[in-house]
C-alpha positions as CSV (number, residue, x, y, z in Angstrom):
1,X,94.3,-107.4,-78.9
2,X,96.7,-108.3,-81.7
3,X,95.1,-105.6,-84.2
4,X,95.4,-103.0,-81.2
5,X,99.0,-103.6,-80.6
6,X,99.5,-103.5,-84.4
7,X,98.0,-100.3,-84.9
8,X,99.9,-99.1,-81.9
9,X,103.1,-100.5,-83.4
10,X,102.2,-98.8,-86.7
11,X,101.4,-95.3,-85.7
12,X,104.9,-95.3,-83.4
13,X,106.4,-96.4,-86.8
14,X,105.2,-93.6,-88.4
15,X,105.9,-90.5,-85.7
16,X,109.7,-90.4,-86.6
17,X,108.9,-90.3,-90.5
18,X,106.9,-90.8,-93.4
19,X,107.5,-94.7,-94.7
20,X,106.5,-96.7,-97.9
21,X,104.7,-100.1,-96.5
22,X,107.1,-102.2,-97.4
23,X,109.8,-100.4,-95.3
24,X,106.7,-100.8,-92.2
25,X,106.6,-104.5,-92.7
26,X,110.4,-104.3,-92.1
27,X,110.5,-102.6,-89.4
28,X,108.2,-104.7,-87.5
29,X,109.6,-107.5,-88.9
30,X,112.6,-106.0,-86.9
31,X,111.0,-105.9,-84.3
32,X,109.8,-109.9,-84.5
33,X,106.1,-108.6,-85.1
34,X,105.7,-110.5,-88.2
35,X,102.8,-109.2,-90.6
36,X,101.9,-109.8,-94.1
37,X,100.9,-107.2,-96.6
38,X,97.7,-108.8,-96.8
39,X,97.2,-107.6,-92.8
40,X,99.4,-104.0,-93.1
41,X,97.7,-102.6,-95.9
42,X,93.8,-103.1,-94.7
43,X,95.0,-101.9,-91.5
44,X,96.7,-99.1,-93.1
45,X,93.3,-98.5,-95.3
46,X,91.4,-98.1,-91.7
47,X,93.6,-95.9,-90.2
48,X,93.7,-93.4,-93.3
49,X,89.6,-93.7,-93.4
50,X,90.0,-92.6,-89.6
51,X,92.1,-89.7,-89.9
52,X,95.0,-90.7,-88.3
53,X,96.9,-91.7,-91.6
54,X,97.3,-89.8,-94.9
55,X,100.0,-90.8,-97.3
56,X,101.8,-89.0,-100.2
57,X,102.7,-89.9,-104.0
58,X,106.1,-89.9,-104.5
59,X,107.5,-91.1,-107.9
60,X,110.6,-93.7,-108.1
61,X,113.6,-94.3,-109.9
62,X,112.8,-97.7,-110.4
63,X,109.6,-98.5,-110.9
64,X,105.9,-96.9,-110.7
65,X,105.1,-94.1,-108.2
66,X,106.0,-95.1,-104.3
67,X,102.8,-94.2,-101.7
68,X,104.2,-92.7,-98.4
69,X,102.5,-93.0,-95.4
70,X,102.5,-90.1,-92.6
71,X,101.0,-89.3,-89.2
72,X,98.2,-86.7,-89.5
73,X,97.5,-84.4,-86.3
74,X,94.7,-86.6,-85.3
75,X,97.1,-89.4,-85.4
76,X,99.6,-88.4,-83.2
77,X,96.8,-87.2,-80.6
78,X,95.5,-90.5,-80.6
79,X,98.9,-91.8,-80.5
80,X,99.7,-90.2,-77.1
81,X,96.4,-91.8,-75.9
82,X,97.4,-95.4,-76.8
83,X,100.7,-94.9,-75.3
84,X,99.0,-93.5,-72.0
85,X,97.0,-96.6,-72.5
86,X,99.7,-98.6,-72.8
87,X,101.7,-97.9,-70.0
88,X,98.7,-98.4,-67.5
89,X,98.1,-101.7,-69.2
90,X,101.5,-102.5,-68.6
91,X,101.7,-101.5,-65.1
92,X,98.8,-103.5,-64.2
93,X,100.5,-106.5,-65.8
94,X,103.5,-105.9,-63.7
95,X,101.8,-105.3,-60.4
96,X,99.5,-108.9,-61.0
97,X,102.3,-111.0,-62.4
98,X,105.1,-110.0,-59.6
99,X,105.9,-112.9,-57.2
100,X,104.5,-112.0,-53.5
């Protein structure tokens, strides 16, 4: 379930704007989802081998070439489907954990 909400978490990340990984990991650390690189980047692998990543080679001012990561079409599709998913998942939460 974790890997599902990750992915989730991920592709949300990534339907404002194109992010380096490092810049993901913050944001989720943000967001008290704490990941290590040795989680985000397989997961990151998978979702490019799927489709619904593709990333970009952008070179820095400090350093070696930075690798940006971007929603394809395909990913965002998929994207509305997990949140569609979500939200029924999260109703049916709400509806069996209310107090009678």
């Amino acid at each position: 379930m974790r890997k599902g909400v990750l992915e989730f978490c991920i592709l949300s990340i990534l339907s404002n704007e194109r992010m380096y990984a490092s810049d993901i990991l913050g944001r989720l650390k943000e967001a008290r989802l704490l990941v290590v690189e040795g989680t985000l980047y397989p997961l990151l692998t998978r979702l490019k081998n799927a489709g619904l990543l593709a990333y970009e080679w952008e070179e820095s001012t400090s350093g070696p070439p930075r690798k940006y990561y971007l929603l394809t079409e395909t990913g965002g599709r998929f994207l509305e489907e997990l949140r569609e998913t979500w939200n029924e998942l999260q109703n049916a939460v709400e509806q069996t954990t209310e107090k009678q």
